[in-house]
Residue frames relative to the residue before (quaternion, step in Angstrom):
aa qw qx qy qz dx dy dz
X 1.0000 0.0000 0.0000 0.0000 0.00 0.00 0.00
X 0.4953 -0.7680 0.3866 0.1241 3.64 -1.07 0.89
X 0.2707 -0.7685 0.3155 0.4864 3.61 0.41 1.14
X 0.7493 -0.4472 0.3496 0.3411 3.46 -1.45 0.03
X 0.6549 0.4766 -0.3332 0.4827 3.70 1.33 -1.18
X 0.7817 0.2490 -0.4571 0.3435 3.89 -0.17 -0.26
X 0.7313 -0.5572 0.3896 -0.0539 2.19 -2.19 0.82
X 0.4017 -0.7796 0.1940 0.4396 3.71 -0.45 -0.33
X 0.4793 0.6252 -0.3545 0.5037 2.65 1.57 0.97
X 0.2756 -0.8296 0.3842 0.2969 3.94 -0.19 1.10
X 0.7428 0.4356 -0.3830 0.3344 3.28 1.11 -0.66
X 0.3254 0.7969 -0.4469 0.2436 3.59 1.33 0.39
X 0.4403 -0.7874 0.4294 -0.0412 3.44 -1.26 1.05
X 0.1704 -0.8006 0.4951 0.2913 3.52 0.40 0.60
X 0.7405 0.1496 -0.2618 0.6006 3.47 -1.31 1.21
X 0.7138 0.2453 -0.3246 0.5700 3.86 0.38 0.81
X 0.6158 -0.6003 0.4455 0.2488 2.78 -1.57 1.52
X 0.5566 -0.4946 0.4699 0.4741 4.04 -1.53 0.22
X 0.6057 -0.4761 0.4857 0.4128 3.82 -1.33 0.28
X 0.6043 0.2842 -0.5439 0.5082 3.96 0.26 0.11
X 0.8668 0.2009 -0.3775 0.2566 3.67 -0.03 0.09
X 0.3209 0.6131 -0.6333 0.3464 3.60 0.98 1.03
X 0.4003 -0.6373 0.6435 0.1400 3.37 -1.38 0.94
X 0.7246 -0.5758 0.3526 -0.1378 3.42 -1.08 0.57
X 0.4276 0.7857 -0.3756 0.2425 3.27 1.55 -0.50
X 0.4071 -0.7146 0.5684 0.0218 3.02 -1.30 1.86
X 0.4438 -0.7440 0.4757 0.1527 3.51 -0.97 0.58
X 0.1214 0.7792 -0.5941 -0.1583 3.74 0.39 -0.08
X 0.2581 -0.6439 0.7149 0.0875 2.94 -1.64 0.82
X 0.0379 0.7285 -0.6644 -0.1626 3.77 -1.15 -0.13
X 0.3090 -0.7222 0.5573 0.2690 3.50 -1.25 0.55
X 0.2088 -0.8063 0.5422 0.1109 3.64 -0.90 1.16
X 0.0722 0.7634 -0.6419 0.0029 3.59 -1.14 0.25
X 0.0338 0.7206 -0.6486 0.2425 2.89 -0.10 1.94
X 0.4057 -0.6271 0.6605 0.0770 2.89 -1.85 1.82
X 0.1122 -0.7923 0.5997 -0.0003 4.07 -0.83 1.26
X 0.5294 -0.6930 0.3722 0.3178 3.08 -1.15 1.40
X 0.8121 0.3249 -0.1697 0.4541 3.59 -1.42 0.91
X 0.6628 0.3615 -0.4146 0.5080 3.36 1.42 0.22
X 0.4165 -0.7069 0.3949 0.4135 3.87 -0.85 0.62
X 0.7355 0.3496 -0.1499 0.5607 4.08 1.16 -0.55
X 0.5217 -0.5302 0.6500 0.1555 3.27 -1.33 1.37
X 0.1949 -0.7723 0.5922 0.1215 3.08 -1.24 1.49
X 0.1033 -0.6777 0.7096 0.1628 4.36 -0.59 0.32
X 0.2510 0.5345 -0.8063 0.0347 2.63 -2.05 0.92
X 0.4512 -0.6260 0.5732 0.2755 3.77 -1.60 -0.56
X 0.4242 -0.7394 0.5220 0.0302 2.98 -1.48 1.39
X 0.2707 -0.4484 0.7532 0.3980 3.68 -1.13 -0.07
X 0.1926 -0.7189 0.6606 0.0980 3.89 -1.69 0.92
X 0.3021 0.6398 -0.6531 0.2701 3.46 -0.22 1.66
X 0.7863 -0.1983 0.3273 0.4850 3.47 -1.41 -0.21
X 0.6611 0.4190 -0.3790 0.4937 3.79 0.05 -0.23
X 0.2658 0.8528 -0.4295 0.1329 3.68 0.51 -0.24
X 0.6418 0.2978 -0.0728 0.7030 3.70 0.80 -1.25
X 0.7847 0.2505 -0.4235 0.3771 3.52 0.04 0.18
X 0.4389 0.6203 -0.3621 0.5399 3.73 1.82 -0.04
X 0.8500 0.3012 -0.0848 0.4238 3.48 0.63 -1.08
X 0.2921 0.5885 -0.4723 0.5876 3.50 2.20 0.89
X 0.6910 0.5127 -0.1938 0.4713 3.45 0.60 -1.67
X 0.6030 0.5510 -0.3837 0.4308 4.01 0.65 -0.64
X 0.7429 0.5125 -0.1008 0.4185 3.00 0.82 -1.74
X 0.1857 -0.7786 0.4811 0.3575 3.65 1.11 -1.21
X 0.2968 0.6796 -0.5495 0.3848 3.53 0.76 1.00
X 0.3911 -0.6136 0.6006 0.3314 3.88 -1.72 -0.07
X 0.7444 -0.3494 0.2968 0.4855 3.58 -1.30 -0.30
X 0.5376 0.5548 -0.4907 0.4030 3.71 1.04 -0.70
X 0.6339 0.4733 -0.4751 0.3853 4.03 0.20 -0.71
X 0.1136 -0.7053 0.6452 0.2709 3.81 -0.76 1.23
X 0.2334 -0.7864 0.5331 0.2069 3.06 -1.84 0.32
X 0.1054 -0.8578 0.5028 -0.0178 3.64 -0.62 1.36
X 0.6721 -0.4565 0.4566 0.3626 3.34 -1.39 0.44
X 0.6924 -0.4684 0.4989 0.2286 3.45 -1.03 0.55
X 0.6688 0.5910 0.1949 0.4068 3.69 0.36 0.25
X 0.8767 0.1728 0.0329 0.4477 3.00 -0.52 -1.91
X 0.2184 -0.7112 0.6137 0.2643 3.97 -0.93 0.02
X 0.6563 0.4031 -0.4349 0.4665 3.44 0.20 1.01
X 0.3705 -0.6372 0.5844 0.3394 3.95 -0.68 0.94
X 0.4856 -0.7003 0.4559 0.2568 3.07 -1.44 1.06
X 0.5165 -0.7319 0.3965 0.2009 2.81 -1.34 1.35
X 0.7751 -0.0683 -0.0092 0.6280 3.87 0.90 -0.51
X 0.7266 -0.5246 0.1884 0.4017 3.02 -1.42 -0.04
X 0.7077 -0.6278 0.2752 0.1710 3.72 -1.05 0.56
X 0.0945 -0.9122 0.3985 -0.0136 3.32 2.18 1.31
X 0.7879 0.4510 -0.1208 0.4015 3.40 -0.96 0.64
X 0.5787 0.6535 -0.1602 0.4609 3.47 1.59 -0.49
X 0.0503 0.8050 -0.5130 -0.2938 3.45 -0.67 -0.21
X 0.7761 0.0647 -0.0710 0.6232 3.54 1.59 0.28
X 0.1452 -0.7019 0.6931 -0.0766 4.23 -0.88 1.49
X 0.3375 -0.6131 0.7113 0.0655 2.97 -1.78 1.18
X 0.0944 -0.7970 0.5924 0.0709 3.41 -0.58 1.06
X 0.1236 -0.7176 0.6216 0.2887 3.12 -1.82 -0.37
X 0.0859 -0.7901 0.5906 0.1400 3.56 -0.31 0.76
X 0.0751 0.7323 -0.6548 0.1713 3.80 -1.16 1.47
X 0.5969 -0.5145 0.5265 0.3192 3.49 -1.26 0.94
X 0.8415 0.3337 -0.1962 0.3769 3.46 0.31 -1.37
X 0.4094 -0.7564 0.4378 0.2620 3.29 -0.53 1.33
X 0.7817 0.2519 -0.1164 0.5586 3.66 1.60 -0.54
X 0.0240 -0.7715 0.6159 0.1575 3.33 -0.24 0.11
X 0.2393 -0.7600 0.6041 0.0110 3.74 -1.29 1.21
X 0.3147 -0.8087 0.4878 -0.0953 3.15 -0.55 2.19
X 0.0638 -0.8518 0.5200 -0.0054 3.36 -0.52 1.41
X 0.1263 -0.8144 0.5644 0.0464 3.54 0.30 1.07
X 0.0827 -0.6833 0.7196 0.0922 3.85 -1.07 0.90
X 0.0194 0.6193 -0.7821 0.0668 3.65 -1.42 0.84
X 0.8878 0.0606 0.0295 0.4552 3.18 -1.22 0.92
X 0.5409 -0.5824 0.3503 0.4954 3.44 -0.82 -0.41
X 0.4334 0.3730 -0.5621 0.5976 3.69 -0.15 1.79
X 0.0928 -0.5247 0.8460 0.0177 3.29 -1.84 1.23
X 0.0544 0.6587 -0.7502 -0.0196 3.56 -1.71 0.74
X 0.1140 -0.8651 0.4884 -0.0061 3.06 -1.26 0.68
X 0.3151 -0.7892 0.5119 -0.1259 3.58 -0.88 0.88
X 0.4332 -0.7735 0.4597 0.0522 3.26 -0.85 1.44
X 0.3156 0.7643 -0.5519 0.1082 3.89 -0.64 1.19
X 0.7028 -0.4949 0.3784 0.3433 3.08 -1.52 0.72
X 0.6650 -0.5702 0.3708 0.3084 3.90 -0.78 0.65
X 0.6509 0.5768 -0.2321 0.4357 3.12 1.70 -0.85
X 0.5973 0.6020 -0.4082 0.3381 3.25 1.09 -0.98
X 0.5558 -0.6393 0.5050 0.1656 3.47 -1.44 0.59
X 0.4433 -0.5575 0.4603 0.5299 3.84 -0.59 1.02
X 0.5537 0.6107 -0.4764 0.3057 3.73 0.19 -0.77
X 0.8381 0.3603 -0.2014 0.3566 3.40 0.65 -0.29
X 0.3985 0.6991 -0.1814 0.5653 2.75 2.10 -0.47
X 0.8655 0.2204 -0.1345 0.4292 3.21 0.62 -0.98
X 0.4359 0.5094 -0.5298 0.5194 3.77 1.86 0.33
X 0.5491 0.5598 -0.4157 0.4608 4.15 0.84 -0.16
X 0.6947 0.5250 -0.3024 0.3877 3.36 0.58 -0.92
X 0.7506 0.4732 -0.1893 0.4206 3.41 0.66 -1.56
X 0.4656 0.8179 -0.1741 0.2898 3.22 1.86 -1.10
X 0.7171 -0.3741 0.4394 0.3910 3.63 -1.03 -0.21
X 0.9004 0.2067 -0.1119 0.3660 2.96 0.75 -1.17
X 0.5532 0.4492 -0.3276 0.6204 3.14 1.87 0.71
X 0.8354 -0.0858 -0.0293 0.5421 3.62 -0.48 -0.57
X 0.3686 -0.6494 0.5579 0.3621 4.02 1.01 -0.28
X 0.2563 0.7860 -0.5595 0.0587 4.11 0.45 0.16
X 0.5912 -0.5847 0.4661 0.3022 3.71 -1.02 0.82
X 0.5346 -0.5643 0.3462 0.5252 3.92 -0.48 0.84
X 0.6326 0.5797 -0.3771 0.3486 4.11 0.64 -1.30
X 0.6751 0.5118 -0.2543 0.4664 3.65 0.97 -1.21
X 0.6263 0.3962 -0.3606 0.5663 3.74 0.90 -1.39
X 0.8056 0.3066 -0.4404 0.2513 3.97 -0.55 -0.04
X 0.5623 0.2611 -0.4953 0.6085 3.24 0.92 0.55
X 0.5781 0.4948 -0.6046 0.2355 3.81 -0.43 0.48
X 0.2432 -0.7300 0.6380 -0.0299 3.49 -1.50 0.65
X 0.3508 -0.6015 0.6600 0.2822 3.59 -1.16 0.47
X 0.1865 -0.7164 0.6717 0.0300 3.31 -1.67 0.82
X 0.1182 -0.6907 0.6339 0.3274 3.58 -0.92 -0.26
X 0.6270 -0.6561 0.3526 0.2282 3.47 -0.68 1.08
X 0.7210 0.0994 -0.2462 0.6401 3.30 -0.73 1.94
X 0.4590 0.7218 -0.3602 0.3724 3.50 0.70 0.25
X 0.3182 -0.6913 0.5782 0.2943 4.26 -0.70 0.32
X 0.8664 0.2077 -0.1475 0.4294 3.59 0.47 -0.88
X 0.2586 -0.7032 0.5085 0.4243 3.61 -0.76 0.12
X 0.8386 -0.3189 0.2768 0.3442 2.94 -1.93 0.65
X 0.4489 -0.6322 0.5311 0.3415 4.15 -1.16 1.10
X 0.1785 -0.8053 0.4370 0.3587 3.92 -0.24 0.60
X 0.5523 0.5961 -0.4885 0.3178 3.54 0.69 0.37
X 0.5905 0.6028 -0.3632 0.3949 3.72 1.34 -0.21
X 0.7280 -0.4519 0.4117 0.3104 3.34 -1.40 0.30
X 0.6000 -0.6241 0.4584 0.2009 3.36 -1.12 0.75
X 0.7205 0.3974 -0.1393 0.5509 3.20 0.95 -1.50
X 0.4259 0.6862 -0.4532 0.3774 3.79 1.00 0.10
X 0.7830 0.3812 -0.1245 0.4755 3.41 1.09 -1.00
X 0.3524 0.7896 -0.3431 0.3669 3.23 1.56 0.27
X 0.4517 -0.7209 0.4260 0.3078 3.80 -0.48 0.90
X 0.3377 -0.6462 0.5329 0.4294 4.01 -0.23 -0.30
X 0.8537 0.0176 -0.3128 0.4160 2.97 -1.08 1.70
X 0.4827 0.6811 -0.3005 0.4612 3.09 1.19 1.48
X 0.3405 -0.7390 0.5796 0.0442 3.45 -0.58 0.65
X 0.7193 0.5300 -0.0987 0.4381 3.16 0.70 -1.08
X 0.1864 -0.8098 0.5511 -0.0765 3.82 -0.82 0.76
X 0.2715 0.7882 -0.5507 0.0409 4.11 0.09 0.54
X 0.1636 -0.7936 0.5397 -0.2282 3.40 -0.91 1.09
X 0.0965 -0.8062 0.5340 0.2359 3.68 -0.31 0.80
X 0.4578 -0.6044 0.5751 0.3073 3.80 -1.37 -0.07
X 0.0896 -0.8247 0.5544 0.0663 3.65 -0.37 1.13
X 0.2498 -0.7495 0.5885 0.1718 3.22 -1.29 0.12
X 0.2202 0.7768 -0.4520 0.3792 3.79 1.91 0.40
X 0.2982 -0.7114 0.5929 0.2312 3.48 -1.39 0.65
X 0.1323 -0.8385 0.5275 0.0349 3.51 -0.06 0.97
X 0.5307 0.6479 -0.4628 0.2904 3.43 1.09 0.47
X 0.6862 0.4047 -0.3098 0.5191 3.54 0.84 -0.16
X 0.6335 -0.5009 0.4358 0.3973 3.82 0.98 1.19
């Protein structure tokens, strides 16, 4: 005789729902590579992507809530986590701004960006209308330098990369050198 408790299902569990009503729950992962101020090498690893995010990837990194963290890039600290993704270049910097002081000639001007932002952009401002006004012939051969330097700045990197520690502050000349023949 068959005890009374099972079921007509064999793989059924007592105290667990039948297999048509377990639910499924996907993990996302995402793969980060985030460039931190004052370190010389981008660290990569993978997250679990839920609400904890920016405090998972404080704890990865060994930083406190003061380090903001921003998209690669972007001038605004990301606001949540990056649904939809399977991998984000961050930048993680104390300084929620960082104030660029470009010298050219004899005049320095300067301009407020997010750590993330790329010299590349930095340096279409500079050459720009609203920075030195250069003529289109002059702005494509110009380049950001840091001062006393051989090479100018890589323009795909981070602004806030070149930040001093315990600084805010960013100075940098505008060249017009041809740095293509080394």
């Amino acid at each position: 005789m068959e005890h009374g408790n099972q079921t007509a299902n064999p793989k059924h569990v007592e105290g667990r729902p039948p297999d048509s009503a377990v639910e499924v729950i996907e993990v996302l992962e995402i793969e980060v590579e985030i460039e931190i101020e004052d370190r010389e090498e981008a660290m990569g690893f993978s997250v679990v992507l839920d609400e904890r995010f920016h405090e998972t990837v404080r704890a990865r990194i060994g930083v406190t809530e003061d380090m903001h963290l921003f998209e690669h890039g972007h001038d605004k600290p990301l606001p949540c986590p990056p649904h939809g993704r399977k991998a984000i270049r961050l930048v993680g910097h104390r300084c929620p701004v960082v104030t660029l002081q470009v010298r050219y000639e004899h005049r320095t001007i300067e301009h407020r960006f997010a750590p993330s932002e790329t010299v590349f952009k930095a340096l279409q401002w500079a050459v720009g209308k609203k920075g030195f006004g250069l003529d289109p012939v002059a702005a494509a051969k110009a380049n950001l330098i840091l001062p006393g330097a051989d090479a100018p700045l890589p323009r795909e990197d981070a602004l806030g990369k070149f930040v001093k520690p315990g600084h805010c502050t960013l100075i940098v000349d505008l060249t017009l050198k041809d740095f293509s023949n080394g």
